[in-house]
C-alpha positions as CSV (number, residue, x, y, z in Angstrom):
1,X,50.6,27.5,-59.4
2,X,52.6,24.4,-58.8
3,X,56.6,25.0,-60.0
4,X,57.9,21.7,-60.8
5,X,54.8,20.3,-61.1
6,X,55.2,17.7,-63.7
7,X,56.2,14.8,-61.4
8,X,56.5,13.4,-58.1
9,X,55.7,15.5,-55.4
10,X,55.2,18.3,-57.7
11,X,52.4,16.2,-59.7
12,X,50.8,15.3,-56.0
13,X,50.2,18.6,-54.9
14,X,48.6,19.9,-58.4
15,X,46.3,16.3,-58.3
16,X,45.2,17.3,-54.7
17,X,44.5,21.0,-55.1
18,X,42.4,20.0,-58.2
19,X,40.6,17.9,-56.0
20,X,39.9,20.9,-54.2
21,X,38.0,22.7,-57.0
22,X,41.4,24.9,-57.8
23,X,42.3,26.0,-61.3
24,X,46.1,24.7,-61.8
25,X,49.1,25.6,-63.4
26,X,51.9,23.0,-64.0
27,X,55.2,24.6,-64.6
28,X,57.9,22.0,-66.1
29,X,61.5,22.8,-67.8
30,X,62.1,20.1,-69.6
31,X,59.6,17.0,-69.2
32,X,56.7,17.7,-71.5
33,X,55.1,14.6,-71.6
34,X,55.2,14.2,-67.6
35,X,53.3,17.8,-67.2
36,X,50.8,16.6,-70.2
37,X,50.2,13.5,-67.8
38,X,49.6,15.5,-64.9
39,X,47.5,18.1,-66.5
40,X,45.1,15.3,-67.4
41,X,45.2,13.6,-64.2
42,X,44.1,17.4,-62.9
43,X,41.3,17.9,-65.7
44,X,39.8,14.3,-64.7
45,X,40.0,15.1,-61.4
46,X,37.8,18.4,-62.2
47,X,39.5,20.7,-62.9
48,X,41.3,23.3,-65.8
49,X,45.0,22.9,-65.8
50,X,47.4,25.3,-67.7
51,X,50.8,23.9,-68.8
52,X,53.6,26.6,-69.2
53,X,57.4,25.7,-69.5
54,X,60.0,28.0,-67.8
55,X,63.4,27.8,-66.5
56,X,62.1,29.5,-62.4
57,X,65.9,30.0,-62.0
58,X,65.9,33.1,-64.2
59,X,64.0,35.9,-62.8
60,X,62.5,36.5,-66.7
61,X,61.0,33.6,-67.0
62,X,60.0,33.0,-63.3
63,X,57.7,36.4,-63.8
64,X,56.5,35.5,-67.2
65,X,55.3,32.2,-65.6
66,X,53.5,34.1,-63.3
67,X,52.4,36.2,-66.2
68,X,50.7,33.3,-67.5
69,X,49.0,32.4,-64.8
70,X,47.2,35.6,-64.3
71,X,46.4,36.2,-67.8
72,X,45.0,32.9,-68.2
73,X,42.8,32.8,-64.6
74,X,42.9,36.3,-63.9
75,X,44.7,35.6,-60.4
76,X,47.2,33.3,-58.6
77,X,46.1,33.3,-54.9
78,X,48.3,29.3,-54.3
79,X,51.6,29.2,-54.9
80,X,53.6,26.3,-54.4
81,X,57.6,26.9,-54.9
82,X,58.5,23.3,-55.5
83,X,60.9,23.2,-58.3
84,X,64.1,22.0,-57.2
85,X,67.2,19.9,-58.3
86,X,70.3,18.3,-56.3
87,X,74.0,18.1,-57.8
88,X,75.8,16.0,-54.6
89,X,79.3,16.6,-54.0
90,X,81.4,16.8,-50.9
91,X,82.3,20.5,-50.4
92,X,86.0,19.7,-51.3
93,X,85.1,18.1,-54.7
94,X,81.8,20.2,-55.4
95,X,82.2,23.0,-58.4
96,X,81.3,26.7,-58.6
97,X,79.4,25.5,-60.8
98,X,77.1,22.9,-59.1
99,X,77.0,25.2,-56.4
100,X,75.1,27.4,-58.4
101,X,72.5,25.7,-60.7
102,X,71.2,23.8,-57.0
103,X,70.7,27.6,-55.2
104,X,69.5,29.2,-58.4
105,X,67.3,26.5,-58.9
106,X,66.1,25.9,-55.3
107,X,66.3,29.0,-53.6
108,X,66.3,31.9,-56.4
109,X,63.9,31.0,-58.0
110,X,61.4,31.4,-55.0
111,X,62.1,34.8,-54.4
112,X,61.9,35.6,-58.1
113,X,58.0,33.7,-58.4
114,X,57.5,35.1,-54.7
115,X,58.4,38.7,-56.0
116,X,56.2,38.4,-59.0
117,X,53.2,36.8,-57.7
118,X,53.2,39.4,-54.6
119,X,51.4,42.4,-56.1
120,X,48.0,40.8,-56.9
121,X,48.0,39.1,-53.9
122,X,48.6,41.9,-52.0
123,X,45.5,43.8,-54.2
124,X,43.4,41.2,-53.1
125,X,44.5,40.8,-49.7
126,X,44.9,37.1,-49.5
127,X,47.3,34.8,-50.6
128,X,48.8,31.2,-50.3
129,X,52.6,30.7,-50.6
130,X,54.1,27.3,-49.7
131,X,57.4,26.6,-49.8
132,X,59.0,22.9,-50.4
133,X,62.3,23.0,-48.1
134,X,63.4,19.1,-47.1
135,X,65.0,17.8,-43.6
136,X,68.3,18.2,-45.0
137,X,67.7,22.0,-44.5
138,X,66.9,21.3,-40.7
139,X,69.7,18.5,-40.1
140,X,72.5,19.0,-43.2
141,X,74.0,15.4,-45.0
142,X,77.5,14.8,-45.8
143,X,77.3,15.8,-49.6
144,X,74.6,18.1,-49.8
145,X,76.1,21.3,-48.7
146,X,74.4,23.5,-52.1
147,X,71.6,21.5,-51.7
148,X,71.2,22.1,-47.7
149,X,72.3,25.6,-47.9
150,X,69.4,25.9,-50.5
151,X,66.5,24.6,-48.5
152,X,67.9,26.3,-45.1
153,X,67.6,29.5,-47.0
154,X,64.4,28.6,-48.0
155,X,63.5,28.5,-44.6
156,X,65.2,31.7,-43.7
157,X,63.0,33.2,-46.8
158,X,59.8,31.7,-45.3
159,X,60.1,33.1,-41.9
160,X,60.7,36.7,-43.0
161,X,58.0,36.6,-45.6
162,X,55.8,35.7,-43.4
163,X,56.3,38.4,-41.5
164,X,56.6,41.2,-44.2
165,X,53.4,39.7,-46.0
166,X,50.8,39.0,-42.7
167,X,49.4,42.4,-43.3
168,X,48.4,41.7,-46.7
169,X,46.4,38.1,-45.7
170,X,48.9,36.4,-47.4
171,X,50.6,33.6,-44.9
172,X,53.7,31.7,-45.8
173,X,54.6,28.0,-44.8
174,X,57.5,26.0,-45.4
175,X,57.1,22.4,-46.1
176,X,60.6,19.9,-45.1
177,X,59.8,16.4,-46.3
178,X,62.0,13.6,-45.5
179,X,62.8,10.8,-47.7
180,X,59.9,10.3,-49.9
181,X,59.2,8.0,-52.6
182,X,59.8,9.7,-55.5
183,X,62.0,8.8,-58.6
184,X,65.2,10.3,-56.9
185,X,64.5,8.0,-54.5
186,X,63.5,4.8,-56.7
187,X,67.1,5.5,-58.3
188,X,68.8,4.7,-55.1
189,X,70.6,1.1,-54.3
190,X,68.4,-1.5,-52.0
191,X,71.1,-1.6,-49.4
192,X,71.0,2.4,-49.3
193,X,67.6,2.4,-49.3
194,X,67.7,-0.2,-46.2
195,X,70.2,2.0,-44.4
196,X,67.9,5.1,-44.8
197,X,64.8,3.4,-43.7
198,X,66.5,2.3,-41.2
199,X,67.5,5.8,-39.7
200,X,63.5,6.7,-39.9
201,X,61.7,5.5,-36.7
202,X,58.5,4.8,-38.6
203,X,60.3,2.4,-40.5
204,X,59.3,3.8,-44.4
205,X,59.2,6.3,-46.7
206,X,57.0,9.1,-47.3
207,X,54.7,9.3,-50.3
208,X,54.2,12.1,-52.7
209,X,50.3,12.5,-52.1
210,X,50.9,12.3,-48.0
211,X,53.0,16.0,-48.9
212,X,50.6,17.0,-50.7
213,X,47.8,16.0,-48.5
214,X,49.7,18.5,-45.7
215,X,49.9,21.3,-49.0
216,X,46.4,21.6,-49.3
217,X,45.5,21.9,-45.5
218,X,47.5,25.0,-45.3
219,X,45.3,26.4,-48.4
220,X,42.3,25.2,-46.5
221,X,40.3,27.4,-44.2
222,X,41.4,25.4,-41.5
223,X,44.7,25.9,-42.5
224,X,44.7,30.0,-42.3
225,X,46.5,30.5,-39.1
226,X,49.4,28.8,-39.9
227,X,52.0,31.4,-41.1
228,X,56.2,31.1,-40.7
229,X,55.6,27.6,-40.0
230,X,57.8,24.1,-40.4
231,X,55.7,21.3,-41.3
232,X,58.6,18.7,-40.8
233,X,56.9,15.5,-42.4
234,X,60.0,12.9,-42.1
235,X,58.5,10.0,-39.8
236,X,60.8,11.3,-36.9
237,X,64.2,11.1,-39.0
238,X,64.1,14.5,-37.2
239,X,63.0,16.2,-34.6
């Protein structure tokens, strides 16, 4: 299960777990046509790809989503909490509102498919959970504050899951990109584009399927000790 799945980093990680010989699910909210596209691209890579559309900031649909899943496979042993949306604002300007929609959205909505996806994988003692945070939950930007309180907390959520869910075989891993090339990125001026490649000491961006490559280790076997873990993938913008 892949939440945000239709595009970008979301598309990448659904791609490479089909690659793997796992059955996907691409959850979208609005973007039909982009899931379609990466339901094919996850068919001709091998493998059987569900779409389902749901809102993952409402707990109802976030569980029917999962609902799908199960009824449709039987089980959901990956999931991959990547859904997410940025409304930028300095704290003095930004409205209850935008404050809001970016946690529901980005942090909410991974307890609510976390919550729901919880009981079969503790019945089966195993489970995958992989959580998409960003550096600006390790470091904090000037404009971001919903959107870094979101994917600290997501960190914070990642940590004590891990804990709480060990016992089950079920390990959790938070994954904090940096500035990857992805259409929020694309949208971005050159000379802001220069100024952020500049801060990175490995002098580019990220790319969508480098993410995902990291995504699918952690599902691997050779990924299975990793639980309550950072992967901080930002060419040393951080450290």
């Amino acid at each position: 299960m892949v939440t945000g799945g239709s595009r970008g980093i979301g598309r990448a990680c659904a791609v490479g777990l089909a690659r793997e010989g796992a059955s996907v699910v691409i959850n979208y909210t609005s973007n039909a046509a982009a899931a379609e596209e990466t339901r094919k691209a996850c068919e001709a890579a091998g493998a059987k790809a569900l779409i389902v559309q749901a809102d993952v900031s409402d707990a109802a649909q976030a569980k029917a989503l999962i609902e799908a899943a199960e009824k449709e496979f039987g089980k959901v042993d990956i999931l991959v909490n990547n859904a997410g949306i940025n409304r930028d604002r300095t704290i003095q300007r930004m409205s209850v509102e935008e404050w809001d929609t970016v946690v529901q959205t980005d942090l909410s909505s991974i307890f609510y498919t976390t919550n729901a996806a919880l009981g079969g994988m503790r019945e089966r003692n195993y489970g995958r959970i992989i959580n998409m945070s960003s550096v600006i939950g390790q470091m904090g930007n000037v404009g971001q504050a919903n959107y870094a309180a979101a994917k600290a907390g997501m960190i914070a959520f990642t940590k004590t899951a891990a804990k709480e869910f060990s016992r089950f075989g079920i390990t959790v891993n938070a994954v904090c990109p940096g500035f990857v090339e992805t259409d929020m990125v694309a949208a971005l001026s050159e000379d802001i584009k220069k100024t952020l490649i500049g801060l990175i000491p490995l002098g580019r961006f990220g790319t969508a399927e480098e993410v995902a490559d990291t995504v699918v280790f952690i599902c691997k076997p050779s990924g299975a000790w990793y639980t309550g873990a950072q992967f901080s993938m930002n060419g040393g913008q951080y450290m």
